[in-house]
VEXMAR-86460 format. One record per atom (N, C-alpha, C, O, CB): residue number from 1; atom name; residue in one letter; z, y, x. Coordinates in steps of 0.05 Angstrom, whole numbers, plus 5000, padded with zeros to 4 digits. Glycine has a CB too. Example, Ala and Ser with C-alpha at 12.3 -4.5 7.8 and 13.67 -1.06 7.14 Angstrom:
<nodes>
> 1_N_A_5156_4886_5264;
> 1_CA_A_5156_4910_5246;
> 1_C_A_5156_4934_5264;
> 1_O_A_5169_4934_5285;
> 1_CB_A_5181_4911_5226;
> 2_N_S_5142_4955_5257;
> 2_CA_S_5143_4979_5273;
> 2_C_S_5157_5001_5258;
> 2_O_S_5161_5023_5268;
> 2_CB_S_5114_4988_5282;
</nodes>
This chain:
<nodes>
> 1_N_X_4003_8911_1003;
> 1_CA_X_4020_8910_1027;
> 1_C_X_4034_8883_1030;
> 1_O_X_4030_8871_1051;
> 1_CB_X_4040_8933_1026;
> 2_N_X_4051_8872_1009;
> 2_CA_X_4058_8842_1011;
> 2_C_X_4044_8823_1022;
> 2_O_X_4053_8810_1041;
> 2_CB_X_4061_8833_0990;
> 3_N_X_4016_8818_1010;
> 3_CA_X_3997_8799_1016;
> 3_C_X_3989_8806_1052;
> 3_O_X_3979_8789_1066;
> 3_CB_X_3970_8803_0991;
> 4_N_X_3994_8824_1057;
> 4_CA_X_3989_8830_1085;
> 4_C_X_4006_8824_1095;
> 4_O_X_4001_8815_1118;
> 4_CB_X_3984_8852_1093;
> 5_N_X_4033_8826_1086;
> 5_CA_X_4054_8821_1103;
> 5_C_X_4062_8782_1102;
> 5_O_X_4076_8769_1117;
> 5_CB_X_4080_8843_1091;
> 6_N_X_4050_8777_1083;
> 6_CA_X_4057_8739_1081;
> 6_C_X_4034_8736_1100;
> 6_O_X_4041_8733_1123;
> 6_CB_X_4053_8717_1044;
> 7_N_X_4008_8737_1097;
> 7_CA_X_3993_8739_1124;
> 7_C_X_3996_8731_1146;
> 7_O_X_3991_8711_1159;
> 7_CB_X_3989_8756_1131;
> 8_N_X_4011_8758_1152;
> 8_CA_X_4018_8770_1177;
> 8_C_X_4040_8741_1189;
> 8_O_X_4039_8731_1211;
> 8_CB_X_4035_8804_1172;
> 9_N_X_4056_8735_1167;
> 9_CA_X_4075_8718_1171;
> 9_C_X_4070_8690_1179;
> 9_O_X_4083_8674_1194;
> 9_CB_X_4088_8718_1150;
> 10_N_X_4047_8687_1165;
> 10_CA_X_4042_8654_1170;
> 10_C_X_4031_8657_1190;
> 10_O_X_4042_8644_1207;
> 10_CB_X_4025_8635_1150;
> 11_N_X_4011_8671_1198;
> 11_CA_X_3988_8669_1229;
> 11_C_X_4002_8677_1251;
> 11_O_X_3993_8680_1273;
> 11_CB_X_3958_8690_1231;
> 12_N_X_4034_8685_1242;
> 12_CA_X_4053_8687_1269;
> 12_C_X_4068_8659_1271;
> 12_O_X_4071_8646_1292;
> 12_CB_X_4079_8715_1266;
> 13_N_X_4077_8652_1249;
> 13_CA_X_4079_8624_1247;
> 13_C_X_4069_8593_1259;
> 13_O_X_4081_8577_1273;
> 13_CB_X_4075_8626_1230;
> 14_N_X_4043_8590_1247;
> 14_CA_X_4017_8581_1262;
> 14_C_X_4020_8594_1292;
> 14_O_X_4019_8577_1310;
> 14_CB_X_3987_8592_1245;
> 15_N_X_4023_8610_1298;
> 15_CA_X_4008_8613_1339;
> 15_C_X_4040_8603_1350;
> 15_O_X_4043_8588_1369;
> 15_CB_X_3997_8663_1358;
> 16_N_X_4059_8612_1335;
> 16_CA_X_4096_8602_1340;
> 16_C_X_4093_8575_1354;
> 16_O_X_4094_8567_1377;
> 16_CB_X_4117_8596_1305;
> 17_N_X_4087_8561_1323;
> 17_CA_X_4086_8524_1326;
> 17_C_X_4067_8512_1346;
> 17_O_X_4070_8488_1348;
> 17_CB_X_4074_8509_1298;
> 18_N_X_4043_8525_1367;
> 18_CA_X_4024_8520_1373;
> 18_C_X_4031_8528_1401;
> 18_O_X_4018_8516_1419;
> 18_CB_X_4004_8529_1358;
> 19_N_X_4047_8546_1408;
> 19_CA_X_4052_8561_1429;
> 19_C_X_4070_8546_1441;
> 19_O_X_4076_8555_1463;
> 19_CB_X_4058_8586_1424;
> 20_N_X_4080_8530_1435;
> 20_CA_X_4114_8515_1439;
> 20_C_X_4093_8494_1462;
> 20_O_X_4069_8487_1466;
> 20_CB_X_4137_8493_1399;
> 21_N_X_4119_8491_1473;
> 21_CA_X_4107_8468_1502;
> 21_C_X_4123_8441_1485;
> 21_O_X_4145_8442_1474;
> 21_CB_X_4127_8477_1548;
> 22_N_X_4111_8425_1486;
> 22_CA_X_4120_8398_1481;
> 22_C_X_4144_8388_1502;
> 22_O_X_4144_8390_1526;
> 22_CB_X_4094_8379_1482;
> 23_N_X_4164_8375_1484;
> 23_CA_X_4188_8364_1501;
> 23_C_X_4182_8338_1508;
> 23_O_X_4171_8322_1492;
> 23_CB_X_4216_8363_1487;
> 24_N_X_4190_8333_1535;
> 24_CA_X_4184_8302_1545;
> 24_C_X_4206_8290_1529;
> 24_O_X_4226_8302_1522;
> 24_CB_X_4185_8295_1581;
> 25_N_X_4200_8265_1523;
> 25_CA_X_4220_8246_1518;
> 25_C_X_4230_8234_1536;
> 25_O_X_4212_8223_1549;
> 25_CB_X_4215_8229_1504;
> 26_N_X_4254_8230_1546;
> 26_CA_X_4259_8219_1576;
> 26_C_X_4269_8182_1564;
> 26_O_X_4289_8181_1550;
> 26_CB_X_4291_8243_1597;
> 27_N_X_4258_8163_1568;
> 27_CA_X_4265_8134_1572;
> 27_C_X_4285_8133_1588;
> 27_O_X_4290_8151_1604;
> 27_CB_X_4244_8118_1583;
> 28_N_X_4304_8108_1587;
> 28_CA_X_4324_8111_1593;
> 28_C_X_4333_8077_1602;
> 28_O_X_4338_8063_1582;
> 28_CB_X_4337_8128_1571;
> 29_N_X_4336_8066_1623;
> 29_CA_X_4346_8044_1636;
> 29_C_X_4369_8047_1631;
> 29_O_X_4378_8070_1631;
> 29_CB_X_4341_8039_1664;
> 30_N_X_4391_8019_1625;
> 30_CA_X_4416_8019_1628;
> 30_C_X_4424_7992_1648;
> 30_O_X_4412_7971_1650;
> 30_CB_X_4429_8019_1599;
> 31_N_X_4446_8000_1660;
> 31_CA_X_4458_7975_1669;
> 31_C_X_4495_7974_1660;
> 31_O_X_4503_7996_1650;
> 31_CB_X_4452_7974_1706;
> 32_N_X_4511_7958_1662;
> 32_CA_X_4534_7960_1662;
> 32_C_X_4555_7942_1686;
> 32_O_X_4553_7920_1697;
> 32_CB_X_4538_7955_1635;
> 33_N_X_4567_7957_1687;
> 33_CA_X_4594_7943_1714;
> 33_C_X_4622_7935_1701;
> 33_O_X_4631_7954_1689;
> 33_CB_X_4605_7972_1742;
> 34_N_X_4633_7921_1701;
> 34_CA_X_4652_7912_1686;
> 34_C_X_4673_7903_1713;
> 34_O_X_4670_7885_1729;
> 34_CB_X_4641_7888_1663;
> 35_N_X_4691_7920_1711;
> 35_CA_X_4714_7911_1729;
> 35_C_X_4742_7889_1708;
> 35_O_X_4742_7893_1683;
> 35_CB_X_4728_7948_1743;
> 36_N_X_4759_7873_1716;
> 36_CA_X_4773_7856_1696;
> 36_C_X_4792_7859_1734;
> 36_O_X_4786_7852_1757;
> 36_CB_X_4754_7818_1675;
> 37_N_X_4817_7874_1721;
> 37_CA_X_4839_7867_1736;
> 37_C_X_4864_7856_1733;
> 37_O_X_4879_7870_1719;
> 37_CB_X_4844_7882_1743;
> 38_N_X_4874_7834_1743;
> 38_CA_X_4891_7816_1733;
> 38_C_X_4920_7825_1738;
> 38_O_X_4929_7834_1759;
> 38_CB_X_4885_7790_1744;
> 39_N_X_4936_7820_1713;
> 39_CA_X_4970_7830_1719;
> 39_C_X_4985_7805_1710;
> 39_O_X_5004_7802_1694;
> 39_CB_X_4982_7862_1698;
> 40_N_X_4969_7784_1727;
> 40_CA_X_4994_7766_1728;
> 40_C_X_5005_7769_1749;
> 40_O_X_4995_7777_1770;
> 40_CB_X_4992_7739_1727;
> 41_N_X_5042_7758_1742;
> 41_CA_X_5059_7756_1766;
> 41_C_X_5057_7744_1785;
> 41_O_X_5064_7721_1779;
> 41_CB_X_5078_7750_1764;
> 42_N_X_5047_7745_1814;
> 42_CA_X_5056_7729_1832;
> 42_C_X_5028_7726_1847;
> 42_O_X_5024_7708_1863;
> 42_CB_X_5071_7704_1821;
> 43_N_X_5012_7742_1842;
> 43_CA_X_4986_7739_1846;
> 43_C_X_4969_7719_1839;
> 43_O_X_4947_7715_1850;
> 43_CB_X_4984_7741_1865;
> 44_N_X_4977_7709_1825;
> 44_CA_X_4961_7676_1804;
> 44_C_X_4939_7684_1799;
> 44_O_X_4921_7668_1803;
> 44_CB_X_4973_7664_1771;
> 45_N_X_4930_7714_1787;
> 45_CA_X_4913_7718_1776;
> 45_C_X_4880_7723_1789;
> 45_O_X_4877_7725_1813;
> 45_CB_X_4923_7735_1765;
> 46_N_X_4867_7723_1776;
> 46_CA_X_4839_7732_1785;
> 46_C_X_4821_7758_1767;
> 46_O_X_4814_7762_1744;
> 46_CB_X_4822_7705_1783;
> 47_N_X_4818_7772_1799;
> 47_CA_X_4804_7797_1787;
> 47_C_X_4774_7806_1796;
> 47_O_X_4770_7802_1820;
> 47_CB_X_4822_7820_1795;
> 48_N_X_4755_7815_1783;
> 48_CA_X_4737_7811_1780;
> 48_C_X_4715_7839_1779;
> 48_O_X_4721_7854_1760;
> 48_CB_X_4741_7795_1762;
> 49_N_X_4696_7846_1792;
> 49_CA_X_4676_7875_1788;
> 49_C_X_4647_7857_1778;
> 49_O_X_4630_7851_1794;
> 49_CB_X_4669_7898_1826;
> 50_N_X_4645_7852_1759;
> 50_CA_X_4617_7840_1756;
> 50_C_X_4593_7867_1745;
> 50_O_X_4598_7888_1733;
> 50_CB_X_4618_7811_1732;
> 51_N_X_4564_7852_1755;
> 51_CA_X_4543_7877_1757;
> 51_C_X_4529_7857_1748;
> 51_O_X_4531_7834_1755;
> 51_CB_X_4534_7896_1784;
> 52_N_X_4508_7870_1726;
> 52_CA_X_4485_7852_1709;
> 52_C_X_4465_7873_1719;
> 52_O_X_4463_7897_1713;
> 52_CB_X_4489_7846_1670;
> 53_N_X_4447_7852_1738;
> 53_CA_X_4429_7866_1745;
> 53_C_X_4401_7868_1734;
> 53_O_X_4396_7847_1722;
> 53_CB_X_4430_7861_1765;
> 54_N_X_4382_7884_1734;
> 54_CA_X_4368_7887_1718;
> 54_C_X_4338_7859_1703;
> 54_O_X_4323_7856_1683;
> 54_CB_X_4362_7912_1731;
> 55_N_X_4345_7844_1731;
> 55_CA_X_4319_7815_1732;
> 55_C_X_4350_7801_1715;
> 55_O_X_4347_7776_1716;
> 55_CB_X_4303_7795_1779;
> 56_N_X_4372_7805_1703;
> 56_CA_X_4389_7786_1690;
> 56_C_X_4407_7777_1709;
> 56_O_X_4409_7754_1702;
> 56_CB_X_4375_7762_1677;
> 57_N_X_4421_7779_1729;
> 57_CA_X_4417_7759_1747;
> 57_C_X_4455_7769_1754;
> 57_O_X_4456_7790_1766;
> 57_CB_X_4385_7764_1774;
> 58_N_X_4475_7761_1750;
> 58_CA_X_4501_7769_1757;
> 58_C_X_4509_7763_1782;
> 58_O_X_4509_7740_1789;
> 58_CB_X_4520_7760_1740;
> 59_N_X_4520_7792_1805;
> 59_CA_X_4533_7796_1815;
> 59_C_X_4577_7799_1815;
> 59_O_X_4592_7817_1808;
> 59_CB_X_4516_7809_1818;
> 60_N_X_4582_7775_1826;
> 60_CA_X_4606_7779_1824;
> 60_C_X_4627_7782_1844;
> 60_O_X_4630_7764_1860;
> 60_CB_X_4611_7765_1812;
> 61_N_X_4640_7802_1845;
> 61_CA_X_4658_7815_1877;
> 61_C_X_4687_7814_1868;
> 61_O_X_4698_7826_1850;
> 61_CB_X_4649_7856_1889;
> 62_N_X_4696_7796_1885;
> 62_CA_X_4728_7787_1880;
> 62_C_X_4741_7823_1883;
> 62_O_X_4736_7842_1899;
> 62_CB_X_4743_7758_1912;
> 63_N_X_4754_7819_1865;
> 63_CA_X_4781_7844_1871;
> 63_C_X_4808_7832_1873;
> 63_O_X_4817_7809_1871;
> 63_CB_X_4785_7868_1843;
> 64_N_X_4816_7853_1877;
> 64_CA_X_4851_7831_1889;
> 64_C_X_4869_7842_1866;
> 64_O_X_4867_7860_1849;
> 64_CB_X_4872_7843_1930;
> 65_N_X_4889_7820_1873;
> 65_CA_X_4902_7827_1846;
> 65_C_X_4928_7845_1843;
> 65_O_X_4942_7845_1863;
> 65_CB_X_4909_7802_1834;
> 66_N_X_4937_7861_1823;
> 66_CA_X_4953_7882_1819;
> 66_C_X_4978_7874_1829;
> 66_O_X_4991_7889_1844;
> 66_CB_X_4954_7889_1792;
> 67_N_X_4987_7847_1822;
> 67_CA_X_5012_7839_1837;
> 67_C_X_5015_7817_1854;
> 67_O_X_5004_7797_1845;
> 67_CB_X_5031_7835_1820;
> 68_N_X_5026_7814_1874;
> 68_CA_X_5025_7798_1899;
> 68_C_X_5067_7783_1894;
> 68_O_X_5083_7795_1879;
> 68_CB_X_5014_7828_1937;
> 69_N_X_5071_7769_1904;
> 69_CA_X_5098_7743_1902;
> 69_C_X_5117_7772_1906;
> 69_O_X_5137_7769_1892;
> 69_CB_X_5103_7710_1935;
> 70_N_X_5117_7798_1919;
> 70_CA_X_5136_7817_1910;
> 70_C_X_5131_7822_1897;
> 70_O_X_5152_7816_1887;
> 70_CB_X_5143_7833_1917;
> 71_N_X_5117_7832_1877;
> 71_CA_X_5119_7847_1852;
> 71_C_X_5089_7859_1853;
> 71_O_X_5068_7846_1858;
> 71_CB_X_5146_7872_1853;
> 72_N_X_5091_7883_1847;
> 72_CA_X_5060_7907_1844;
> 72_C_X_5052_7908_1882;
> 72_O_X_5067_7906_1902;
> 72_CB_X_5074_7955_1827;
> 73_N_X_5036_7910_1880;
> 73_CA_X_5011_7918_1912;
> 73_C_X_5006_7935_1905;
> 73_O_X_4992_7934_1885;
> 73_CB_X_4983_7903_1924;
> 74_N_X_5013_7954_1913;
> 74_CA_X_4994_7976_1912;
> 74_C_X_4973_7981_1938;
> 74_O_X_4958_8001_1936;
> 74_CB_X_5010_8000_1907;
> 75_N_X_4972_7967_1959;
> 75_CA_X_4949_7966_1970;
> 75_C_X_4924_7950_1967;
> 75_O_X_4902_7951_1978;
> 75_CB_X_4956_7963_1988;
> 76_N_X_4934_7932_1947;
> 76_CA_X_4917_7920_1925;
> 76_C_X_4898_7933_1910;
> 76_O_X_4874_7926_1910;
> 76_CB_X_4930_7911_1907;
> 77_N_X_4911_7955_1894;
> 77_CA_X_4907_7975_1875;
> 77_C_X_4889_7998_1891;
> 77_O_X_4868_8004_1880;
> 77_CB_X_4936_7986_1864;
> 78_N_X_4896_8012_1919;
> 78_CA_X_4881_8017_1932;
> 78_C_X_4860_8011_1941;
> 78_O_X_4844_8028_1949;
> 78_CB_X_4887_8019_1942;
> 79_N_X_4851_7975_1942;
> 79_CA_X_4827_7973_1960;
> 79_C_X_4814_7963_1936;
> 79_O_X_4791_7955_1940;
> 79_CB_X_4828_7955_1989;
> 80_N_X_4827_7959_1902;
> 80_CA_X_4808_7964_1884;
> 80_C_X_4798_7981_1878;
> 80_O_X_4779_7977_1864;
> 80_CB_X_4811_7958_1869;
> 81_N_X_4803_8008_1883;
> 81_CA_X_4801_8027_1868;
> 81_C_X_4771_8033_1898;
> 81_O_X_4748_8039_1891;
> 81_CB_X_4835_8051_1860;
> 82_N_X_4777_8029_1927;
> 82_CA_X_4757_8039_1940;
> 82_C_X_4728_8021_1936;
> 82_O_X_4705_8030_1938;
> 82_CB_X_4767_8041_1968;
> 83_N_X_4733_8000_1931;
> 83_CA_X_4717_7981_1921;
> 83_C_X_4696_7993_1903;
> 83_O_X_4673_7996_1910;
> 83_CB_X_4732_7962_1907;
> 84_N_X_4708_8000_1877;
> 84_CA_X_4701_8011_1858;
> 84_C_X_4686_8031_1854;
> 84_O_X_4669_8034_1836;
> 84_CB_X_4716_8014_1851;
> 85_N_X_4694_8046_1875;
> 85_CA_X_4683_8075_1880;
> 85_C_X_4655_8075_1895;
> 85_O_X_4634_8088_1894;
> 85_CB_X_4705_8092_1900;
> 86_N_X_4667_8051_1912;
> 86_CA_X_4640_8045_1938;
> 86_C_X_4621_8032_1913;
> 86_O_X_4598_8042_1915;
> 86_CB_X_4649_8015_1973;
> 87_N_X_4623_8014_1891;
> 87_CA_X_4602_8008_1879;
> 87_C_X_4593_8038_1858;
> 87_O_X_4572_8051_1861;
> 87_CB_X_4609_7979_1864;
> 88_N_X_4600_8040_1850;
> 88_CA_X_4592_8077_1837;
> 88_C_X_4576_8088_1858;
> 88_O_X_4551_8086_1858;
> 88_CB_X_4623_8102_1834;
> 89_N_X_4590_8101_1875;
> 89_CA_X_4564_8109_1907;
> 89_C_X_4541_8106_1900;
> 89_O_X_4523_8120_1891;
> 89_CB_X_4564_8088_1936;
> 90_N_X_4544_8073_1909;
> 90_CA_X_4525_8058_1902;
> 90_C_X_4493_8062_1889;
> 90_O_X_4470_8065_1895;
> 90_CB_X_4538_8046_1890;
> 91_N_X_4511_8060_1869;
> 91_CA_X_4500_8059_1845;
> 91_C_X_4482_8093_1833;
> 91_O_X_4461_8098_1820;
> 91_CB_X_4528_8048_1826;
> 92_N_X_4500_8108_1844;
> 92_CA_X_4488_8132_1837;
> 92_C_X_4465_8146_1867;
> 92_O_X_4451_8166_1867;
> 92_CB_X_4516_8152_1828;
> 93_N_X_4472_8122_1890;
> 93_CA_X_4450_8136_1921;
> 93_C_X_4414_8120_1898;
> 93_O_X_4392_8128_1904;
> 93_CB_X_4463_8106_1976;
> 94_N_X_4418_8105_1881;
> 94_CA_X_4398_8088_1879;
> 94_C_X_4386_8101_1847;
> 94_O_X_4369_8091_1832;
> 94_CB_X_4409_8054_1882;
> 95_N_X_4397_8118_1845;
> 95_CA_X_4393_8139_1822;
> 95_C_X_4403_8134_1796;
> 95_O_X_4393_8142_1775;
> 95_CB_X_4367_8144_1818;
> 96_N_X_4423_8120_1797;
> 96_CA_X_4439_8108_1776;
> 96_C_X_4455_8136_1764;
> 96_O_X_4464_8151_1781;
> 96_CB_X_4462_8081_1790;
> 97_N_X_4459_8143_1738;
> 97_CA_X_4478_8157_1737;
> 97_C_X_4500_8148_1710;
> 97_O_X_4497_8134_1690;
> 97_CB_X_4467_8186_1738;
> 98_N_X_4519_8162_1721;
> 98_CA_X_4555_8141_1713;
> 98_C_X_4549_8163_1683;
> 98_O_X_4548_8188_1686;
> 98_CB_X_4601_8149_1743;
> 99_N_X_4547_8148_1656;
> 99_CA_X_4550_8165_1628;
> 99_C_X_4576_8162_1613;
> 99_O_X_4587_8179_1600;
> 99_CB_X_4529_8156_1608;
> 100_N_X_4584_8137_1616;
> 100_CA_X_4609_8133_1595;
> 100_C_X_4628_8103_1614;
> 100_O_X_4620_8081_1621;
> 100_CB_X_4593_8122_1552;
> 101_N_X_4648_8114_1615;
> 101_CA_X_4671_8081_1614;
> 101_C_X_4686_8082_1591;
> 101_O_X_4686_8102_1576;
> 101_CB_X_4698_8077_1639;
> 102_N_X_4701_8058_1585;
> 102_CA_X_4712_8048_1568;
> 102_C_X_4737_8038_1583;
> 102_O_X_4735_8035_1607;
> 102_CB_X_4696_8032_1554;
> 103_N_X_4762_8032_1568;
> 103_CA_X_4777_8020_1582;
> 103_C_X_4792_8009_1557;
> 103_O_X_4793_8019_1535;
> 103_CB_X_4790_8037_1603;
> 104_N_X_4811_7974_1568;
> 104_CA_X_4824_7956_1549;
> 104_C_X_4840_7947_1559;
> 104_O_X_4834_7936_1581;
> 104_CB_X_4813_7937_1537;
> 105_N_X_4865_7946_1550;
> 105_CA_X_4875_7921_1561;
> 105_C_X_4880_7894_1546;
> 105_O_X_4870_7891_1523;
> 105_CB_X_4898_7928_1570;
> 106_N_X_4895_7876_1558;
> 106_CA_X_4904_7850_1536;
> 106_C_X_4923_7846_1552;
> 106_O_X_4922_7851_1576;
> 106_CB_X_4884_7822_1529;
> 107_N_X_4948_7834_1535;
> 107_CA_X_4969_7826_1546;
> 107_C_X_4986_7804_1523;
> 107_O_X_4991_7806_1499;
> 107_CB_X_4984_7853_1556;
> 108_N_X_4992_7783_1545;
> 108_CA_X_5005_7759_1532;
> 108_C_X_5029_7740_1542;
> 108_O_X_5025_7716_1547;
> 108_CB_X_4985_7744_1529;
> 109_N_X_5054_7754_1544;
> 109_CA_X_5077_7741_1558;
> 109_C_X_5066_7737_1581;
> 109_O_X_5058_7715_1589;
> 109_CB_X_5089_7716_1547;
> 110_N_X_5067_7764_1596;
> 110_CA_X_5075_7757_1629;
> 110_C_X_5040_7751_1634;
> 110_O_X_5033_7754_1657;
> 110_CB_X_5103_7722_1637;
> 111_N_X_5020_7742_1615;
> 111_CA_X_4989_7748_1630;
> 111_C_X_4972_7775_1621;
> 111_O_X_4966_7782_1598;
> 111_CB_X_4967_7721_1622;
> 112_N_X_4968_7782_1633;
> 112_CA_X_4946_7813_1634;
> 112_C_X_4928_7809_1636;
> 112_O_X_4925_7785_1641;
> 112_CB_X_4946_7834_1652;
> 113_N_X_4899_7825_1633;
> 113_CA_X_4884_7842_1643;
> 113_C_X_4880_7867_1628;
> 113_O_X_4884_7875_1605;
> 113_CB_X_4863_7831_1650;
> 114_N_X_4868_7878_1654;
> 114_CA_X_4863_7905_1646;
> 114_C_X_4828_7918_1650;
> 114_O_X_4822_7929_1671;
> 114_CB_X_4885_7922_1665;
> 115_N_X_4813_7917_1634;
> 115_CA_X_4789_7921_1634;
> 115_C_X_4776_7942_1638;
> 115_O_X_4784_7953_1617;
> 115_CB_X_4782_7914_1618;
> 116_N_X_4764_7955_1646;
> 116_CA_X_4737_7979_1642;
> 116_C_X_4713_7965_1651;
> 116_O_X_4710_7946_1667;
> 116_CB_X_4739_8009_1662;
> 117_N_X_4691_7982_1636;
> 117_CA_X_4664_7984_1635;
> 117_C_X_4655_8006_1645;
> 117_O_X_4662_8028_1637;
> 117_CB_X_4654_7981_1612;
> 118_N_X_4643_8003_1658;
> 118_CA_X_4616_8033_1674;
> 118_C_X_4594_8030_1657;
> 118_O_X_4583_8009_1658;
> 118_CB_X_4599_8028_1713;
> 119_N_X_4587_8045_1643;
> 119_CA_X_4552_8046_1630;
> 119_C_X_4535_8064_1653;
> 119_O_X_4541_8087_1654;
> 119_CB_X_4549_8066_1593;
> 120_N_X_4518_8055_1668;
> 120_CA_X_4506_8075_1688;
> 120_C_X_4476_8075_1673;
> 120_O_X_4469_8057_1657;
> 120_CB_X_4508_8063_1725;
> 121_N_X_4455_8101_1683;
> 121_CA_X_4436_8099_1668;
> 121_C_X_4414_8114_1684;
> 121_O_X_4422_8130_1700;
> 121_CB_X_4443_8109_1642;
> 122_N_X_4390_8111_1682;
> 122_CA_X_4365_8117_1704;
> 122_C_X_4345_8124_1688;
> 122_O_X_4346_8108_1669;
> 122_CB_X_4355_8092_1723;
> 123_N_X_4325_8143_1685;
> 123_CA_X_4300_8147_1671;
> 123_C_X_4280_8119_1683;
> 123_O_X_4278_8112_1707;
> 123_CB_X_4287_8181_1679;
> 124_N_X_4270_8111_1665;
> 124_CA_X_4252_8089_1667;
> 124_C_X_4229_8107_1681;
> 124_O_X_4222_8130_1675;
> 124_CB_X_4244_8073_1637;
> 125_N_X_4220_8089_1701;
> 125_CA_X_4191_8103_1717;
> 125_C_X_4170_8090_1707;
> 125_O_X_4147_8096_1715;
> 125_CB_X_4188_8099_1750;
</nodes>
């Protein structure tokens, strides 16, 4: 009865492993977007959305800066943030999809920035 039953076991085994549908491996394109927003006083600074596009080739789109000769803009901050969003859109109408950001800052008596990264990502065709 054992020997029937190890048998039994392996040739269920065997049709198990054989029966299974193979998993695609999906390939995987990356690009990244790197926004750099500046917190110097007085609007001195320069801020920055750069896009490394896939032939190598850098796109760079002025952003405005966090603080203007009063102090903070926040309509600054607003039309970075729509900026931002409009490149994401973007990025995801063209089948891009958004996997991970990162975010940094640096700061050094009165000069800033403040960094994030977009990792966006596409199955290779």
């Amino acid at each position: 009865m054992r020997p029937v039953l190890i048998l039994a076991f392996l040739f269920l085994s065997i049709v198990q492993a054989f029966a299974q549908n193979p998993v695609a491996i999906v390939r995987y394109e990356y690009m990244q977007v790197t926004t750099i927003e500046s917190l110097v006083g007085a609007g001195l600074g320069r801020s920055r959305m750069i896009t490394t596009g896939q032939d190598g080739k850098i796109q760079e789109i002025p952003l405005e800066n966090f603080f203007s000769v009063g102090g903070i803009n926040f309509e600054n901050i607003r039309n970075n943030d729509q900026a931002i969003t409009n490149k994401i859109n973007e990025l995801s109408n063209q089948g891009w999809e958004l996997t991970q950001t990162s975010t940094g800052a640096v700061a050094d008596q009165g000069r800033s920035i403040f960094i994030t990264r977009y990792l966006f990502r596409k199955p290779k065709q």
